[in-house]
C-alpha positions in Angstrom: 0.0 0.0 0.0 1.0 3.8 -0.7 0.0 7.0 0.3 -0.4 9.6 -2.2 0.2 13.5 -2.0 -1.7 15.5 -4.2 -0.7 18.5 -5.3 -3.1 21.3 -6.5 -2.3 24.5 -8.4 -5.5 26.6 -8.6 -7.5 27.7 -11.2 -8.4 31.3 -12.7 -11.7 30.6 -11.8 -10.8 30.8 -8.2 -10.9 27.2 -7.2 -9.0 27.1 -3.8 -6.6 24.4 -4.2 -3.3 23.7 -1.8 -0.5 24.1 -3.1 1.3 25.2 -6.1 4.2 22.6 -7.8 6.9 25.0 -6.2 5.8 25.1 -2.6 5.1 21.2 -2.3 7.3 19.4 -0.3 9.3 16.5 -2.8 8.0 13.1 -2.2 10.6 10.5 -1.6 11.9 8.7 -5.0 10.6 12.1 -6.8 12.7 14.1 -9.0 11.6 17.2 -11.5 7.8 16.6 -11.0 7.5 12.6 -12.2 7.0 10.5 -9.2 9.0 7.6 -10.0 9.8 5.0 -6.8 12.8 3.5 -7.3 11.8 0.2 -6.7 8.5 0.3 -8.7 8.1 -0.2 -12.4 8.0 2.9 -14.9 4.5 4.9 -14.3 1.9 5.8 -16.8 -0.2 8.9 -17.0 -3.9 9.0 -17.2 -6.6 10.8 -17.3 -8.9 12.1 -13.9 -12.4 13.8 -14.8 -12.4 17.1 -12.8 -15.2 19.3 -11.8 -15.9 22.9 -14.0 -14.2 24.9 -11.3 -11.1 22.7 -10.8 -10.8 22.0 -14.9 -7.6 23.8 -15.3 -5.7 22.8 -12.0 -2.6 21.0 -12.2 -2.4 18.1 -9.9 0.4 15.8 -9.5 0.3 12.4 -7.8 3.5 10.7 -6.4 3.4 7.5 -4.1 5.8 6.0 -1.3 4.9 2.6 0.8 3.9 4.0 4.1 0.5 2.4 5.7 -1.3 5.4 5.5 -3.2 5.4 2.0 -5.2 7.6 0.9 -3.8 10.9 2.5 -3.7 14.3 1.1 -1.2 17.4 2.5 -2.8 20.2 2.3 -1.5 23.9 2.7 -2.3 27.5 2.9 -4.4 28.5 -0.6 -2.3 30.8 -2.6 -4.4 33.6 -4.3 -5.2 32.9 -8.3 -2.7 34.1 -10.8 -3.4 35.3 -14.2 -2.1 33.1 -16.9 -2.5 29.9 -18.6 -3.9 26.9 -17.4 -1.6 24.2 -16.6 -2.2 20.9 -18.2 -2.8 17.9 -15.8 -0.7 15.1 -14.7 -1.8 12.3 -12.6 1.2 9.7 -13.4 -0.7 6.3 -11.5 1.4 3.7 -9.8 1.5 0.3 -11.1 0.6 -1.3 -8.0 -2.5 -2.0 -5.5 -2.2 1.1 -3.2 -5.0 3.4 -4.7 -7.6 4.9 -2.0 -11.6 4.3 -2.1 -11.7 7.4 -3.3 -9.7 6.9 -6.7 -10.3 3.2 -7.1 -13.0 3.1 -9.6 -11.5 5.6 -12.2 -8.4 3.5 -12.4 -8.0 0.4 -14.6 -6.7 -3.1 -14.1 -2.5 -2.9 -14.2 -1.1 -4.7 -16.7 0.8 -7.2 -14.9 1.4 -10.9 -16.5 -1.1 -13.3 -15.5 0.0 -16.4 -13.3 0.4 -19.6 -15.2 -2.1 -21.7 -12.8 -1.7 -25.3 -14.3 2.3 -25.5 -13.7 4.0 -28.5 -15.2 0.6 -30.0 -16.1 0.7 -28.7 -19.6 4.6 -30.3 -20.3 3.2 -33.4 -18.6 0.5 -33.6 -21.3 2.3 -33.1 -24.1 4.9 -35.7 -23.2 2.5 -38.5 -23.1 0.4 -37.1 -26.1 3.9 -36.9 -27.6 4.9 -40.2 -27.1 1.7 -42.4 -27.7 0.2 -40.2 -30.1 3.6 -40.4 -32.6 4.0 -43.8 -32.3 0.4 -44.3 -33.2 -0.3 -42.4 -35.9 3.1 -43.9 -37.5 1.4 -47.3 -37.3 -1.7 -45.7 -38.7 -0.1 -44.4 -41.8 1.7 -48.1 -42.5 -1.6 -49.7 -42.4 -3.4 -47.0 -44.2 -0.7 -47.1 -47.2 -1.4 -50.8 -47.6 -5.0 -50.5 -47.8 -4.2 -47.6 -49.9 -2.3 -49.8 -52.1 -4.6 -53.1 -52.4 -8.2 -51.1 -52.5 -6.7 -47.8 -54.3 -9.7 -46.1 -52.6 -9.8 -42.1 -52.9 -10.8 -42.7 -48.8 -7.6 -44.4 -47.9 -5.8 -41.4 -49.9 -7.2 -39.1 -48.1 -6.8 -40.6 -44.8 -3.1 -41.4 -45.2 -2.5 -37.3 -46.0 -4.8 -36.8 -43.2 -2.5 -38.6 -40.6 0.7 -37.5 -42.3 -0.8 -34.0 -41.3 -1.5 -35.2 -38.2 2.5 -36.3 -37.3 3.7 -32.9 -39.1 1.2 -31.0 -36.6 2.8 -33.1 -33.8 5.9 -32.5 -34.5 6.3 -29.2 -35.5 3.2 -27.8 -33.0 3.7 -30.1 -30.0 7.1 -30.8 -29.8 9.1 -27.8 -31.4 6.6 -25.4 -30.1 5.2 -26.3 -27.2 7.6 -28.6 -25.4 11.1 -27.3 -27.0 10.2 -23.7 -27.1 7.8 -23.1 -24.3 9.1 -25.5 -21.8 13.0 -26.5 -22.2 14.1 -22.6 -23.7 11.6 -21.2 -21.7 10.3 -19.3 -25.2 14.0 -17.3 -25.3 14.2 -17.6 -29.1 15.1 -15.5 -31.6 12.2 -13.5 -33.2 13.1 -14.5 -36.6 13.3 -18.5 -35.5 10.0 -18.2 -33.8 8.1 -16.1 -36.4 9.6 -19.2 -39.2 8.0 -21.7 -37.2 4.9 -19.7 -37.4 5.0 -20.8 -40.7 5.0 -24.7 -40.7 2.9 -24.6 -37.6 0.0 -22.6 -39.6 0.5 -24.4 -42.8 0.4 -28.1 -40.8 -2.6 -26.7 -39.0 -4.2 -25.9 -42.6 -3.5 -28.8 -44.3 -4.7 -31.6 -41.5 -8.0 -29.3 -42.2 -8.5 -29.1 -45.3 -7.7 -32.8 -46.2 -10.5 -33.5 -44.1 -12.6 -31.4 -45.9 -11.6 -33.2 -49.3 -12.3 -36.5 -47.7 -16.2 -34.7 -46.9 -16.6 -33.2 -50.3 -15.3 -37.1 -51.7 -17.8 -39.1 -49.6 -20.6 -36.4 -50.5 -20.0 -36.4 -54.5 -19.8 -40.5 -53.8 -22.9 -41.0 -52.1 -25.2 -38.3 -53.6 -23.6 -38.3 -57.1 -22.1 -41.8 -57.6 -22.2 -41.9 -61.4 -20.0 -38.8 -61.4 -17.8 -39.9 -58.6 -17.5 -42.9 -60.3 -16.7 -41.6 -63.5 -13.9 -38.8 -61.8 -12.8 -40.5 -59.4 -9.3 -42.3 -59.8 -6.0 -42.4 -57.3 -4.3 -40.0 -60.2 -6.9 -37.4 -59.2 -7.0 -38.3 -55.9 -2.9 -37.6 -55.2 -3.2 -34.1 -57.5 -6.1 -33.2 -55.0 -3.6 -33.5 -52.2 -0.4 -32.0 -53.6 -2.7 -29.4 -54.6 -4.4 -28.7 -50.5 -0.7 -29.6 -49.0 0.7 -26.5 -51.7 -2.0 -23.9 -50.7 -2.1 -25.0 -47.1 1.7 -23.8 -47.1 1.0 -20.3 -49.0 -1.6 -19.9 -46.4 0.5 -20.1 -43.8 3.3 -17.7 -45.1 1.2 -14.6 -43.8 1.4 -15.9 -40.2 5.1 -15.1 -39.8 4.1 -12.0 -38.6 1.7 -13.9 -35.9 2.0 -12.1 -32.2 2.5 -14.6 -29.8 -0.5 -14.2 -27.1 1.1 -15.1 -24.3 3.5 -11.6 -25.1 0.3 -9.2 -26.5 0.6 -6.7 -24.1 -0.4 -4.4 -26.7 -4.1 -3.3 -27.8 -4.5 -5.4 -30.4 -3.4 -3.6 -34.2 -5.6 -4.1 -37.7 -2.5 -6.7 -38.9 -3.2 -8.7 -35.5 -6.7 -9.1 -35.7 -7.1 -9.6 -39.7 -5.0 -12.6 -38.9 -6.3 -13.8 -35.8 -9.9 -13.8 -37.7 -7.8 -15.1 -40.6 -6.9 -18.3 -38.4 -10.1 -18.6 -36.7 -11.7 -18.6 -40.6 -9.7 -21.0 -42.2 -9.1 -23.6 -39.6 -12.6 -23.7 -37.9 -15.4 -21.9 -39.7 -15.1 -22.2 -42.9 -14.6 -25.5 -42.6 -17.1 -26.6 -40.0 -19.5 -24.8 -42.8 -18.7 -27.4 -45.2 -18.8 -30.3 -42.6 -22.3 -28.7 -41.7 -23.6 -29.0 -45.1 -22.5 -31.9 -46.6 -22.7 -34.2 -43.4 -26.3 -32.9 -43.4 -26.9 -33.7 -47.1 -25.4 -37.0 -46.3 -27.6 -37.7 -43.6 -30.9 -36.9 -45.6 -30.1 -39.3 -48.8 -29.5 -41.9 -46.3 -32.8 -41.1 -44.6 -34.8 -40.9 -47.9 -33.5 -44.4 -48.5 -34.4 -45.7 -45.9 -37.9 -44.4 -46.2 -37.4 -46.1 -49.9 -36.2 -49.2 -49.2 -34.9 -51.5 -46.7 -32.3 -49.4 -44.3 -29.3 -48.7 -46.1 -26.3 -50.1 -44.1 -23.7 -46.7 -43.6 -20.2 -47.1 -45.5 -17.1 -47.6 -43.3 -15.7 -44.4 -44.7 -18.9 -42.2 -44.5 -18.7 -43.7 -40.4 -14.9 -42.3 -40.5 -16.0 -39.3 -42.2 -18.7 -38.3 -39.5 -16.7 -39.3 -37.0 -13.6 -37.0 -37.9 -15.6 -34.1 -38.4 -17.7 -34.4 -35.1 -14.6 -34.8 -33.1 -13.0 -32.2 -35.0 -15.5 -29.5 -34.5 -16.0 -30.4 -30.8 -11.8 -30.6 -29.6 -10.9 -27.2 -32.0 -14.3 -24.9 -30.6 -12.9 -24.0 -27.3 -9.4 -22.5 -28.1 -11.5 -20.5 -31.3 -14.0 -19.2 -28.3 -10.9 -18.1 -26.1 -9.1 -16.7 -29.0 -11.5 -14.4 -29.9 -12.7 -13.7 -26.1 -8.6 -12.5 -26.1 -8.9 -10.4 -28.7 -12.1 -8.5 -27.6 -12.7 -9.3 -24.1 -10.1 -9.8 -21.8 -6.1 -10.4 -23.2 -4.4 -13.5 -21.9 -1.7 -11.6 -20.0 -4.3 -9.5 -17.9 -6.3 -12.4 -17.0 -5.6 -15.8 -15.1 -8.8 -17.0 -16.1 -8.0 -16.6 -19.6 -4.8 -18.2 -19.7 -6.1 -20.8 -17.8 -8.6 -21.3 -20.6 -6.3 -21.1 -23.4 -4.0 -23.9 -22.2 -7.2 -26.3 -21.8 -8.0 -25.3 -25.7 -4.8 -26.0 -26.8 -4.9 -29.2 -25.1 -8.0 -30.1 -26.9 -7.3 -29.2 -29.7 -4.2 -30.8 -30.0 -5.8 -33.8 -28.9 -7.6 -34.0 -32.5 -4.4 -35.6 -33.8 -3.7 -38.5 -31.7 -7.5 -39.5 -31.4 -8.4 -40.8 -35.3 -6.6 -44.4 -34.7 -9.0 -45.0 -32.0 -11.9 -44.0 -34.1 -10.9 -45.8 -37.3 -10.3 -49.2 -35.5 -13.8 -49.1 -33.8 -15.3 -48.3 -37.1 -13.7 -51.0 -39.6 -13.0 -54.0 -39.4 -11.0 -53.6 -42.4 -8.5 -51.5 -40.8 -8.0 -53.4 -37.6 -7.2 -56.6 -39.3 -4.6 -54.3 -41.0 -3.0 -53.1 -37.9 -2.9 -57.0 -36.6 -1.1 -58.0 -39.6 1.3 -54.5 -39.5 1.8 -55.6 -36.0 2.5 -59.1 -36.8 5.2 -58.6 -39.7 7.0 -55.8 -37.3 7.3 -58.6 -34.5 8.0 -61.4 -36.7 11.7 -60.8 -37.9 12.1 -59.4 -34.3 11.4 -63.1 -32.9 13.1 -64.9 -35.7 16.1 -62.8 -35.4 16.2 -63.0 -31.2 16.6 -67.1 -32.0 19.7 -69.5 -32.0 20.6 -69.7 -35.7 20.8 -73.4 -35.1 17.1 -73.7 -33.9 16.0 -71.5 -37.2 17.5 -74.1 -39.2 16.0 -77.3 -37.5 12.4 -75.7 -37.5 13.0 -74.9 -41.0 14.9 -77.9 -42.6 13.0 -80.5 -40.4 10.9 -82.4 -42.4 7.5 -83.5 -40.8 7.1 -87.1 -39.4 4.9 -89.5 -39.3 1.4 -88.5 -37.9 0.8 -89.1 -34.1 -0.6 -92.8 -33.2 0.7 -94.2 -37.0 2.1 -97.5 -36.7 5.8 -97.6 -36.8 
C-alpha cells in the first residue's frame, strides 16, 4: 500500500486548491515533477475527470509505501494568478495502493497473468507426444497398404490426413510447445519463432483441409455416384492433395508475422486481428461450414433411403468421415471461443482465467491428432485386421532374429514325421 500527496495549483476561476508545484514538499523517489519509486516499475499517465471549477488545476500524484493510504497534504491557498492553465498530470502507480476514493477511475495494471496449471501442460504433451507419434506412425503403415490393395480415394485421403497429423505433432507439440515453451523457456530469436509460425499454420491448414476433401469425396460419392465414379481415380486423388498440402503452405506464409499471445501486451493492431480472424476462418469456420452442409446432405439421402427401401447399411468411410468431423469441431471450438474472447474481451496476460482457458484449448485441440486411430479401429474392421497384420510382420523378424541360428535351421529344414498314433 501507498500513500499519495496530491498537489493542486489553482485555477483562474478561483478554485482554492493547496499548493502550487513549487511550494510542495518533494516526495521520496521524486525528482523534477515525475514520481517515480525506485523500486516500482516505470508509471503511466492518465486521465482524472475534474469538476468545471477545478478544470484547469494541475495536480500531481506521487506515491511512497507508508501504511497510511489515501492521505492528502494540504497547505495555505495561494491567491489565483493570471495566466494559462496548466495541463494535468496524474502519473498512476503500477501497483495496489489506490484509495476508495480513486479506485473506480483507475484500470486493471497490466501485470502478467499467473500460469495456474504448472508442469501439467509439459506433462501432457509428453505423453500425447509419445503415444500419439507412435500411433499415428502405425496408422499411416496400415493406411498405405490399404491404400495400395483397394486404391480407394478414402484411404488417400486418410493417409495425407495422418501424415498432417505427425507434421502437426511434431512441428506444434514438440518444437513449439515442449522445445520452445518449456526447455528454452520461449527465449528464441524472433526470426526463428516467427519461421516456425510458418510450418505450424500451414500443418494446422493442411490436416483441415484434407478432411474437408475426404467430406466433399464421400458427398460427390454417395449423392452423385455416377460422377464420382466416372472422376474418381487415385491420379486425381494424389493431385487433389499436392494441390491442398501446396496452398495450405501459401496460407500459412502470412502468419510469420503472428503475435504470440502469451506476449500481446499491446491493444491489439488491424495486422493482429485480420490474422487472428484469418486463423479462426480458415481452420474452424469455414470449414465446420462445409462439414455442416455436406454431413447434413449426407444424412438426408440416407434417410430418404431408408424411407425407400430397406435401411441402407452406412459405408465404413462415411462412419470415418462423420466421425472426424464431429470430433473435430467439438476438440478445435474451445481454443477459437478463447481466441476471440482475447482479442475482444479480456487479453491473456491480464487475466488468469483466460490463460487458464487457453492452455485447456490447446490441449484439446491438440488432442484431435492422436484421437483418429481410435476412431478408425472401432469403425472397420478392415482397418484393424490391418494393424494386426502391420503388428505381426514388425514382431516377426524381431522373434526370428532373437533365435539361436541353429534352432531356425532345424524348424526350418525338419521335415514332418509321421502323424501321431501311426504304426511304426
Amino acid at each position: 500500500m501507498g500513500s499519495f500527496c496530491l498537489v493542486l495549483k489553482s485555477s483562474p476561476s478561483g478554485c482554492k486548491c493547496p499548493l502550487s508545484p513549487a511550494q510542495a514538499p518533494e516526495c521520496p523517489g521524486t525528482r523534477g515533477g515525475l514520481s517515480r519509486d525506485p523500486v516500482q516499475p516505470p508509471l503511466r499517465s492518465l486521465p482524472l475527470s475534474l469538476t468545471p471549477a477545478c478544470a484547469s488545476s494541475g495536480i500531481l500524484v506521487c506515491s511512497k509505501r507508508a501504511g497510511d493510504a489515501g492521505r492528502e497534504l494540504r497547505g495555505p491557498p495561494e491567491k489565483p494568478r493570471a495566466g494559462p492553465p496548466q495541463a494535468t498530470l496524474l502519473p498512476a502507480a503500477n501497483g495496489s495502493g489506490t484509495s476508495q476514493e480513486w479506485e473506480g477511475h483507475w484500470p486493471e495494471t497490466p501485470e502478467r497473468s499467473p500460469c495456474v496449471v504448472g508442469v501439467v501442460p509439459v506433462i501432457y504433451y509428453s505423453v500425447l507426444l509419445g503415444l500419439g507419434l507412435p500411433v499415428n506412425l502405425l496408422t499411416t503403415v496400415a493406411l498405405a497398404r490399404l491404400a495400395t490393395r483397394t486404391r480407394k480415394p478414402s484411404y488417400y485421403y486418410l493417409l495425407a490426413l495422418t501424415a498432417s497429423d505427425i507434421v502437426t505433432q511434431v512441428v506444434i507439440v514438440f518444437v513449439g510447445f515442449l522445445l520452445q515453451g518449456a526447455v528454452l523457456a520461449r527465449q528464441v530469436p524472433q526470426a526463428v519463432v516467427r519461421s516456425a509460425n510458418i510450418l505450424e499454420f500451414a500443418a494446422n491448414h493442411a490436416s483441415v483441409w484434407i478432411a474437408v476433401l475426404l467430406t466433399v469425396d464421400r458427398y460427390s460419392a454417395l449423392c452423385h455416384p455416377l460422377q464420382h465414379r466416372a472422376a474418381s481415380s487415385p491420379g486425381r486423388t494424389r493431385r487433389a492433395i499436392v494441390t491442398v498440402l501446396g496452398a495450405a503452405l501459401l496460407t500459412g506464409i502470412p502468419f510469420y508475422w503472428w503475435l504470440d499471445v502469451w506476449r500481446d501486451v499491446d491493444p491489439p493492431s488491424m495486422l493482429d486481428e485480420v490474422l487472428k480472424w484469418a486463423h479462426c476462418l480458415t481452420v474452424y469456420f469455414i470449414p465446420c461450414g462445409v462439414f455442416l452442409v455436406t454431413n447434413s446432405a449426407i444424412v438426408c439421402r440416407l434417410r430418404r433411403r431408408s424411407q425407400s427401401g430397406p435401411r441402407p447399411r452406412v459405408g465404413k468411410s462415411t462412419a470415418i468421415l462423420l466421425g472426424v468431423s464431429t470430433l473435430f469441431a467439438l476438440l478445435w471450438a474451445p481454443r477459437i471461443f478463447v481466441m476471440l474472447y482475447h482479442l475482444y474481451v479480456a487479453p491473456v496476460h491480464r487475466d488468469w482465467r483466460v490463460h487458464l482457458a487457453l492452455d485447456v484449448a490447446n490441449m484439446a485441440a491438440m488432442l484431435n491428432t492422436a484421437v483418429n486411430f481410435g476412431l478408425y479401429c472401432f469403425v472397420s474392421k478392415t482397418f484393424r485386421a490391418t494393424v494386426r497384420e502391420v503388428v505381426h510382420d514388425a514382431h516377426l523378424p524381431c522373434t526370428l532374429g532373437s533365435r539361436p541360428e541353429g534352432a531356425v535351421g532345424n524348424s526350418v529344414l525338419k521335415p514332418p514325421g509321421p502323424p501321431k498314433g501311426a504304426e511304426q
